[in-house]
C-alpha positions in Angstrom: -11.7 -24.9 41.4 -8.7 -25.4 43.7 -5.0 -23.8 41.6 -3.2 -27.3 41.4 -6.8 -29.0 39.6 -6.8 -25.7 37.5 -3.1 -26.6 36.8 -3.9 -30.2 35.5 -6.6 -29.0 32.9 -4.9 -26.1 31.7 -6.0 -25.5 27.8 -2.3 -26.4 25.9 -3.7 -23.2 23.9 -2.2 -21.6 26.9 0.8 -23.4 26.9 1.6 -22.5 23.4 1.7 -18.8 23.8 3.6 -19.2 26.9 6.0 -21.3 24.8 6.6 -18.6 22.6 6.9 -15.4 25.0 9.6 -17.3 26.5 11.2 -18.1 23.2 10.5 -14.5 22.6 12.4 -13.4 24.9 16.2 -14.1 24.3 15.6 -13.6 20.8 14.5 -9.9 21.1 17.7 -9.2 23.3 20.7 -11.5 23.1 22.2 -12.0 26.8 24.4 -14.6 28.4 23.2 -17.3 30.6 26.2 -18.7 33.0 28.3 -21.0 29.9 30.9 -23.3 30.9 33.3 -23.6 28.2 34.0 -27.1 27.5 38.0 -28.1 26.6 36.9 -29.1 23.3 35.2 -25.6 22.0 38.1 -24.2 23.7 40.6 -26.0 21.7 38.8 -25.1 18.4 39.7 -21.0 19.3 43.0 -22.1 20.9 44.0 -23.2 17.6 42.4 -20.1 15.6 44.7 -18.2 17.9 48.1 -20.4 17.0 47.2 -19.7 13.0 50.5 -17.7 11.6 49.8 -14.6 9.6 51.0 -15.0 6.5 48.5 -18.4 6.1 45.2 -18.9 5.4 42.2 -20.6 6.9 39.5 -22.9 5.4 35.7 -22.9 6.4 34.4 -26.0 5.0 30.8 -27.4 4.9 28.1 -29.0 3.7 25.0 -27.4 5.2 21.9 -25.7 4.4 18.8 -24.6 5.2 17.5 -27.6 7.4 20.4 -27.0 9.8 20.7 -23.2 10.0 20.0 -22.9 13.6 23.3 -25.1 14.4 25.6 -24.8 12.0 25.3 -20.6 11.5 26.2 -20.1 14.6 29.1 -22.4 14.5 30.2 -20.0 10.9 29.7 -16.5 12.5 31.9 -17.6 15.4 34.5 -18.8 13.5 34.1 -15.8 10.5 33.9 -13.2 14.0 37.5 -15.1 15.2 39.3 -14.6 11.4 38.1 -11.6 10.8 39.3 -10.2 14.5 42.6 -11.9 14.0 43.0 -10.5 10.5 43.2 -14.0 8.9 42.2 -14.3 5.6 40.4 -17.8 4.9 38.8 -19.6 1.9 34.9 -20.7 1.8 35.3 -24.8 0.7 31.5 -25.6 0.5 31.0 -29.1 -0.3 26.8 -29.1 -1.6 25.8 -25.5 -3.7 23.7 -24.4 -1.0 26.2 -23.7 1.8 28.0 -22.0 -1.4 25.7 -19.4 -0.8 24.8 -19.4 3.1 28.4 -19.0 3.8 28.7 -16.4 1.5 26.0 -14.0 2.9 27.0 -14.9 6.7 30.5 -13.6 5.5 29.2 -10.5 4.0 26.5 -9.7 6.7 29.6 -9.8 9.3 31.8 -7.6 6.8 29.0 -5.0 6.9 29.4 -4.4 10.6 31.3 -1.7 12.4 33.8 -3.5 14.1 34.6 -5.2 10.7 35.4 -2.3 8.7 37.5 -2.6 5.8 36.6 -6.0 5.6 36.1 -7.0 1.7 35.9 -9.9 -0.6 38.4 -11.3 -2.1 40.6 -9.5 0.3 39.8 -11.1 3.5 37.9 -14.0 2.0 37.4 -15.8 -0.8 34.5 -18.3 -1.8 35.7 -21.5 -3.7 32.7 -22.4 -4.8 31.3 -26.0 -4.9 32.8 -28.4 -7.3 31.0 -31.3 -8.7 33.8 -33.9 -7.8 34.2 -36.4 -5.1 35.3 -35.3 -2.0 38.1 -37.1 -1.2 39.5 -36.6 -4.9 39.3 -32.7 -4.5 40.9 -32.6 -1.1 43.9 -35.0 -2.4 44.7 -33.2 -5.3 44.2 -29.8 -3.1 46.7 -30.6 -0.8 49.3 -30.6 -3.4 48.2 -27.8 -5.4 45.8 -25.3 -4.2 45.4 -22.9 -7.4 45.0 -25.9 -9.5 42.7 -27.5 -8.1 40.6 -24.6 -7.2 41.1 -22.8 -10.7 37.9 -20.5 -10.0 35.9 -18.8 -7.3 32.3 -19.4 -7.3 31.6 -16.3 -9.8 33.7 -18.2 -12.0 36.7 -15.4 -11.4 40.4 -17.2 -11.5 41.5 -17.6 -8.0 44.4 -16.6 -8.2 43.5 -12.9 -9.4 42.4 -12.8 -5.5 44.5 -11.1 -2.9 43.7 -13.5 -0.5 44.8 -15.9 -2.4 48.5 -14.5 -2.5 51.0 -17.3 -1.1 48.9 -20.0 -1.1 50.1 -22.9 -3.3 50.0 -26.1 -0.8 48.7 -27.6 2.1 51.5 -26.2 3.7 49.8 -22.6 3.4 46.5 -23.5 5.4 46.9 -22.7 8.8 43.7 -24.2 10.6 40.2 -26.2 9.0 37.0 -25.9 10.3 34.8 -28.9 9.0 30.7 -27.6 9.6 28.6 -30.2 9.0 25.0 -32.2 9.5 26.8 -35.6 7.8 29.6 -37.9 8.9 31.9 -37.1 6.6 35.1 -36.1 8.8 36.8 -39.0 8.4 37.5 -37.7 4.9 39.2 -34.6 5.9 41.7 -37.0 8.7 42.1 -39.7 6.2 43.3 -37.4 3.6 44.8 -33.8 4.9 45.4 -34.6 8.5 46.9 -37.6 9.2 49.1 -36.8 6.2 50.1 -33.1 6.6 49.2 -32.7 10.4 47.1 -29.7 9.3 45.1 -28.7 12.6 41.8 -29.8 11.9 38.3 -28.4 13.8 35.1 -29.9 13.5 31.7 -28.3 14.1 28.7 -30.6 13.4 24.9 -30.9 14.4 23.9 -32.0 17.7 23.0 -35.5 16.1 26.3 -35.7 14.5 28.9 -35.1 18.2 29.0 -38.6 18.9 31.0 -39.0 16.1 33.5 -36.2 16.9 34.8 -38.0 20.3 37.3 -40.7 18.8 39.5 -38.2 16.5 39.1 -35.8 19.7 40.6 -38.8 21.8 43.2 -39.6 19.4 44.2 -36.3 18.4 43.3 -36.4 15.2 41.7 -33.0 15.7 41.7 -29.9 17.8 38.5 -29.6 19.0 34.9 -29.8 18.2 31.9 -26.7 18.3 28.9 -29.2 19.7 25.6 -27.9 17.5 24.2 -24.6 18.9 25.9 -25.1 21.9 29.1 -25.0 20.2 28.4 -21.9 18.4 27.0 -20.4 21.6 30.0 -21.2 23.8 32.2 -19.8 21.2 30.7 -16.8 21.7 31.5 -16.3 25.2 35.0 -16.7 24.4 34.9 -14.1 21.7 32.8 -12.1 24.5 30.5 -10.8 21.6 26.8 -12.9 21.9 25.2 -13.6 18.9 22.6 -15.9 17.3 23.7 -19.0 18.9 23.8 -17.0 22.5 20.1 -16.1 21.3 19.0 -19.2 20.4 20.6 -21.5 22.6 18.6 -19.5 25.0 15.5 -19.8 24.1 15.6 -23.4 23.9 17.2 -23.0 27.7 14.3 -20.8 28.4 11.6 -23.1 26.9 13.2 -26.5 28.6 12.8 -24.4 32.2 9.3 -23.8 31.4 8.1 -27.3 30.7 10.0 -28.6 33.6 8.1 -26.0 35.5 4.3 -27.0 34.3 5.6 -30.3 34.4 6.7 -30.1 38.0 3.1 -27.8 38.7 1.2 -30.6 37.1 2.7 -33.4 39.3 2.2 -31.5 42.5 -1.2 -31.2 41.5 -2.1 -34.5 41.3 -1.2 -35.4 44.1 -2.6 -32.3 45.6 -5.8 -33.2 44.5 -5.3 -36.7 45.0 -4.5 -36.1 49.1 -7.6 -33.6 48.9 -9.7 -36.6 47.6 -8.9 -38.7 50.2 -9.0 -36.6 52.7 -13.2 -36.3 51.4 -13.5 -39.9 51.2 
């Protein structure tokens, strides 16, 4: 049987395990394909960079499990940036789960080398998720931090925590990352930065971007982390690959492949369809 009719029949048994020695690959050892940064992940770490020292940062998010593969990416890049700069920042999760998934992503990165010293409470401190309405939490936030807050997610009082020290108002948050599956930004603009100018990031699931491009156009934040892409490209500036580096990859990897059988397939039809006629 001629290669290109082999080609066309090929069991999708095959196809599978291909699939996943590909995926295998950049998951075994994380490397960088060529990345162009895009303005908008650029402007997320430009304004990580402008934070002063003496403020604080908040991670916000409503995530869990079902969009790990975008939106932890998008959390270790931002955690790797803060904790590099030395800028302590607060954990605002907005559903229980991402409570605890930005909790261990914080305490997996304090337990590496470069991060040394690195502690809770210290560096970083988890809010905890509160069972009120967004928008009622953020205004009264704004105005005063301790009060609203009262507790971390242990239950500990908030201010007991060193990273906590300073931070009364709005005025103390230097920078807000928003990392989110749901449209729910328009919270964060309608209530902290169109009234306090605080710069404001956002970093949602691929599904979620088209959503990000009017505040980007009209300035109503700094930038945006694009799903795994994001998260991957944020990476390269922070010239340290990690999980979305990996994992962007792989889905690189595997989108090459079935182009490849794709294109293989199609030029053996009409391989095959030339040698038929050429029979006939």
């Amino acid at each position: 049987m001629p290669f290109f009719e082999r080609i066309q029949k090929l069991d999708r048994r095959v196809m599978y395990v291909l699939l996943a020695l590909v995926m295998m690959i950049p998951m075994l050892r994380p490397f960088q394909m060529p990345t162009v940064v895009t303005a908008q992940v650029q402007g997320v770490y430009d304004a990580v960079e402008a934070i002063e020292p003496d403020q604080i940062a908040i991670l916000s998010g409503d995530w869990g499990a079902g969009t790990i593969a975008e939106s932890m990416p998008q959390t270790e890049a931002l955690m790797r940036h803060l904790f590099r700069r030395d800028i302590r920042f607060a954990i605002l999760p907005f559903a229980p789960q991402t409570a605890t998934l930005m909790q261990q992503t914080a305490e997996r990165l304090a337990k590496e080398p470069e991060f040394k010293g690195k502690a809770y409470g210290k560096d970083w401190v988890n809010w905890g998720w509160k069972a009120v309405p967004m928008f009622a939490f953020l205004k009264s936030m704004a105005k005063n931090v301790p009060g609203t807050v009262v507790q971390d997610y242990q239950g500990k009082p908030i201010e007991s925590f060193a990273a906590m020290s300073g931070v009364k108002t709005i005025r103390d948050i230097g920078f807000v990352a928003h990392i989110t599956p749901i449209g729910n930004l328009s919270i964060w603009i309608a209530f902290i930065q169109s009234v306090y100018r605080t710069p404001l990031a956002y970093a949602p699931t691929a599904v979620m971007v088209a959503q990000g491009y009017d505040p980007l156009d009209a300035k109503q934040i700094v930038g945006m982390l694009p799903g795994l892409v994001g998260g991957a490209q944020y990476e390269v500036l922070l010239k340290q690959p990690g999980n979305g580096l990996r994992w962007s990859n792989s889905l690189s990897f595997a989108d090459l492949l079935m182009v490849g059988l794709i294109a293989l397939a199609n030029i053996g039809y009409f391989a095959s369809k030339r040698e038929g006629s050429r029979k006939g």
